[in-house]
N, C-alpha and C positions, 0 to 999 in steps of 0.2 A: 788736126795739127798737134804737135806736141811741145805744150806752152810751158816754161819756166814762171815765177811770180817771187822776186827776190826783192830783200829792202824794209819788208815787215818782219814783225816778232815770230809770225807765223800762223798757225791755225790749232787746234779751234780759236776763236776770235776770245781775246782777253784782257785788251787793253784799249784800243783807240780803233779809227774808221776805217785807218789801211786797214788794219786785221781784220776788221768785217768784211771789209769790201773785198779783200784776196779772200776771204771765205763764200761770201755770196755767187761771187763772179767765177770762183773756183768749179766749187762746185755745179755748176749751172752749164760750165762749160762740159763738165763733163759728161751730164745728162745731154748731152749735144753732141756726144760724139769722139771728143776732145781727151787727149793725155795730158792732166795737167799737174805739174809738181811746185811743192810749195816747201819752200826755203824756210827751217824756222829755226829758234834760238833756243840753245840751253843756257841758262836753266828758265827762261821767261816760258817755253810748251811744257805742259807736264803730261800729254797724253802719249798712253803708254805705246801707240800701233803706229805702222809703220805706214798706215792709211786711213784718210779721213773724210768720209762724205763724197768716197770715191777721189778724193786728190792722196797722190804719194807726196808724204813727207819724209825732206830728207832735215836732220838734225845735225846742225854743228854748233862749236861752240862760240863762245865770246869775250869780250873785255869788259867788265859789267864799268865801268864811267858814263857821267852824261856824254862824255867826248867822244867818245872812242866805240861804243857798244853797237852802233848802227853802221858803221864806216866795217870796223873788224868784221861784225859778221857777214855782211853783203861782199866784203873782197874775198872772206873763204868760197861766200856761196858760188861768186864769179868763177872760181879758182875751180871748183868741184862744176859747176855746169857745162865748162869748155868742152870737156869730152860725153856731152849726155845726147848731144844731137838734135837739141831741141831744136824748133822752125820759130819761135820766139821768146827773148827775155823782156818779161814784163816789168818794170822795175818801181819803187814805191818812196818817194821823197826826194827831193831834189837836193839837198847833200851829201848823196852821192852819188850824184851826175857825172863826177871825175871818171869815174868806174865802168862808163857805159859803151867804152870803145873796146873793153876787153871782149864781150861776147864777139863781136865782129870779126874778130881774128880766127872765129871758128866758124865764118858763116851766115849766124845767126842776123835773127832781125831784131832791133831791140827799140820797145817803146818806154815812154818815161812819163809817171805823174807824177807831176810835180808839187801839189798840193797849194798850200795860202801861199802869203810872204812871211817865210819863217823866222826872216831875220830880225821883223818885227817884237820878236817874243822876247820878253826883259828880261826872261830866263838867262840867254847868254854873254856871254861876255866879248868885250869889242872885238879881239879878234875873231872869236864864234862868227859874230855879225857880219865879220868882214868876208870871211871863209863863204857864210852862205848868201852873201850878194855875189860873189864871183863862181859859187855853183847854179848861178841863174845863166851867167854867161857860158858855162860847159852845156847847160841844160838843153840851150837853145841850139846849139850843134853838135851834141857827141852820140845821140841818140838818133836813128831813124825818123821816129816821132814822138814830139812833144804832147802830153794831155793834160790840160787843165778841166775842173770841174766849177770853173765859174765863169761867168762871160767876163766878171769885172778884172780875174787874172789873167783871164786871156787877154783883151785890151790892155793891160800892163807890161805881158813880153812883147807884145808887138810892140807899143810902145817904146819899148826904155831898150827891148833887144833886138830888134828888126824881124822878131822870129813869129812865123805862123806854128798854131797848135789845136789838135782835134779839143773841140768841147764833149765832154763826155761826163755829167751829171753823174754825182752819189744817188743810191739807191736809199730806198725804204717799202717796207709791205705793211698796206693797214691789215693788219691780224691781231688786234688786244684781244689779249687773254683776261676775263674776268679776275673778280679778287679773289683772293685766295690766300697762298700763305706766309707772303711774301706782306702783305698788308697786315696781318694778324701779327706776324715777329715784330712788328715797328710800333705797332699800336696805331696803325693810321686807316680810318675807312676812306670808303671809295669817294670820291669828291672833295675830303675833306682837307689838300693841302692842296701847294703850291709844291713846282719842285724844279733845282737845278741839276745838273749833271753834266762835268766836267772834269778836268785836269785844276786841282785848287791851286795854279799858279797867281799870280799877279794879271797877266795879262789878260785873265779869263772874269777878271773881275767880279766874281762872285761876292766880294764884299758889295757891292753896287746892291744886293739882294737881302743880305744879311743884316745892313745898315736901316735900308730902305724899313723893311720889317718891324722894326724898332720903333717905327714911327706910324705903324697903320696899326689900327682897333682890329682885330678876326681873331676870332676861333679855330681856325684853320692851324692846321702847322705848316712851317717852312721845311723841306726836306731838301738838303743838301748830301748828293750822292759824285763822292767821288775822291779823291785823294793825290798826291804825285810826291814821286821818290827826294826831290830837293829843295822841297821846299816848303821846310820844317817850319822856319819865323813867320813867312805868310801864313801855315795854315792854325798857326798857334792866334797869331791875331785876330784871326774868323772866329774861334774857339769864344776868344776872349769880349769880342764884338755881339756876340748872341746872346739874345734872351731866351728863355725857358722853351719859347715856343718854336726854336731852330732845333731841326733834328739831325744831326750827321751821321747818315752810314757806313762812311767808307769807300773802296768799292765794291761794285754791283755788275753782274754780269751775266746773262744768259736770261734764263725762267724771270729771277727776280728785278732783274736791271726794265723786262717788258712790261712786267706785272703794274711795277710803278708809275712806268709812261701810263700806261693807259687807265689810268682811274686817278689821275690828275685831274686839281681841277681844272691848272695852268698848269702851261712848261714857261719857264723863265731862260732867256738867251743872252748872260751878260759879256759876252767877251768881246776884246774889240780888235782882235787880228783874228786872220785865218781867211779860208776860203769858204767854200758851202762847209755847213758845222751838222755832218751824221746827225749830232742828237738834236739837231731840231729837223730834222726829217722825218726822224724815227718818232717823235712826240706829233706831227704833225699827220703820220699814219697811223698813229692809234688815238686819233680824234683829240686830239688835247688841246685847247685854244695857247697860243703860240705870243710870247712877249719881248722881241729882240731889241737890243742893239742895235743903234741905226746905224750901221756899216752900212756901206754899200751891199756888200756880201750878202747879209743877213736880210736886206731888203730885195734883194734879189729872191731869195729862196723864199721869202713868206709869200713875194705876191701882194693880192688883197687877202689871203687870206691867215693874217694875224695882225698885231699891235707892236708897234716899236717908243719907244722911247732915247731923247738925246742923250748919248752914251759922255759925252763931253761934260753933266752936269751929276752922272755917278746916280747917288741914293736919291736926289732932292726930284733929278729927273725922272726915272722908276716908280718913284712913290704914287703919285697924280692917276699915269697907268694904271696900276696895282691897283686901286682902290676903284677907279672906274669900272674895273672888270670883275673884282670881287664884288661887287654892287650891281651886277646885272649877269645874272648865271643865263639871262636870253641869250646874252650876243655872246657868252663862252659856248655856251651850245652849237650858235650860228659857224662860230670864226671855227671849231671841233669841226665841221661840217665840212667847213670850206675848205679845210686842212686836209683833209681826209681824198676830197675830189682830186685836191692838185696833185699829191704824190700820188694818186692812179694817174691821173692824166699826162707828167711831164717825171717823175721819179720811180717808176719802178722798176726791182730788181732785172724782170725779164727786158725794160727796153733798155735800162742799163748795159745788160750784158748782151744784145744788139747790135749796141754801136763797139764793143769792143770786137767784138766776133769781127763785124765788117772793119775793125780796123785791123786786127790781124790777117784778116783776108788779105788787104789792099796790098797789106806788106809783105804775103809770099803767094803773089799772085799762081806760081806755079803749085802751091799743095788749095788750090779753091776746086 
């Protein structure tokens, strides 16, 4: 088949889980046989070729605003796919869902993931919130088919939209990579912190981590990986909230973003929207004992195998956690273990890219 994948930054993977996931899934299709093109943005891709990991990319540009940067470049990409002949547009965030009736008009079959409840995120503003509760209502019909990757948002469009949608789980591969030198630039040995990694917004609540810290006796360090473009005051308050033994890198991506997960001693999960959260996936395939957020979400994806904590009660509720688990390196070992089975057994990449394959099958039943 010759699959389009518009809606993310693009590839290589540089920012968040769409871009992995269009990277992984990319890829993988195309060891199978598969032409697949991946839609990316200038100036957010910097690689120089016009192909990647056997996916063609094609580059346009965009409106660099939180408003505007994701809508602009997915209507060019639209605009540029109509004539490509693709047998599917895969499409990547559910604001913009508006968009997903244009491939049609050439043919095409077009699926849609829709990801968490975006509109949750305090990031935006009222009308933002408004705009992406009413692309849940495009979501549910302008698209061939709808994919959520959590049961709990799948029961929510049925819910709230009447709409049925393929469950199709994020991926992860347990492959950690030993230390190396990614642990040597930081000053951190192998076991010796604790570590978050996310978007340092508000709703990701990494303070819940940072606070918490403050209040537990270790030796260990806190290692905070991760950063986000607007939202300076929050992450200046993190800054200002750490004691000596919080470390910020930044972001982290690629060799060094793996190197970290896996010679954790903990992964920390504080955020309280979204849907399945990539980075605890990806900490949970490189053996890392796993300390979420009690979303529904996030209690879906550990299983038995991690620790959560009432996200309603921030640092006072984390702290109890934390100190349980740093006080017993058995049962980090244990829950590393346990982590490790489940994303073989229900998360990986290959049966990820499985159920997509068969669900681009079902939808052009004439190229199977």
């Amino acid at each position: 088949m010759n699959i389009a994948i518009l809606g993310t930054r693009g590839v290589p993977a540089s920012y968040s889980g769409f871009e992995t996931c269009a990277e992984e899934l990319g890829a993988r299709l195309v060891a199978r046989g598969h032409r697949v093109t991946v839609y990316c943005r200038v100036p957010h891709v910097s690689h120089a070729g016009a192909e990647y990991r056997g996916m063609r990319l094609v580059k346009l540009p965009t409106i660099r605003t939180k408003h505007l940067d994701t809508m602009m470049h997915t209507l060019l990409s639209v605009l540029h796919a109509l004539g490509q002949r693709y047998d599917v547009a895969l499409f990547f965030n559910v604001g913009v869902s508006p968009l997903c009736w244009i491939p049609r008009l050439a043919g095409q079959r077009v699926a849609l993931n829709v990801d968490g409840l975006d509109w949750k995120r305090s990031k935006w503003s009222r009308f933002a919130r408004a705009y992406i509760r009413q692309s849940e209502w495009w979501a549910a019909r302008l698209p061939h088919r709808m994919i959520t990757d959590s049961r709990r948002v799948q029961e929510y469009y049925r819910t709230r939209h009447g709409a049925d949608s393929s469950y199709i789980a994020y991926g992860a591969e347990p492959t950690p990579p030993p230390p190396g030198p990614f642990l040597r630039r930081f000053g951190l040995s192998p076991r010796g912190y604790v570590l978050f990694v996310g978007r340092l917004v508000p709703e990701n609540c990494a303070h819940h981590l940072v606070e918490a810290w403050q209040r537990i006796a270790s030796d260990l360090r806190c290692v905070v990986v991760g950063d986000a473009p607007y939202a300076a005051a929050y992450i200046r308050s993190l800054h200002a909230a750490a004691d000596p033994r919080v470390l910020f890198t930044g972001y982290l991506f690629g060799p060094g973003y793996r190197e970290l997960l896996s010679n954790a001693y903990c992964f920390v999960e504080t955020s309280e929207v979204g849907g399945t959260h990539p980075a605890v996936l990806e900490a949970m395939g490189a053996g890392a004992a796993v300390v979420v957020n009690d979303t529904p979400e996030n209690l879906e994806t550990i299983g038995d195998a991690g620790l959560s904590y009432p996200g309603e009660m921030g640092a006072a509720g984390l702290q109890p956690v934390l100190e349980c688990l740093l006080k017993d390196p058995a049962l980090a070992r244990d829950l590393g273990a346990r982590a490790v089975a489940r994303v073989r057994a229900h998360y990986s990449w290959e049966t990820v890219t499985d159920a997509y394959e068969a669900l681009f099958r079902s939808l052009c039943p004439g190229r199977a």
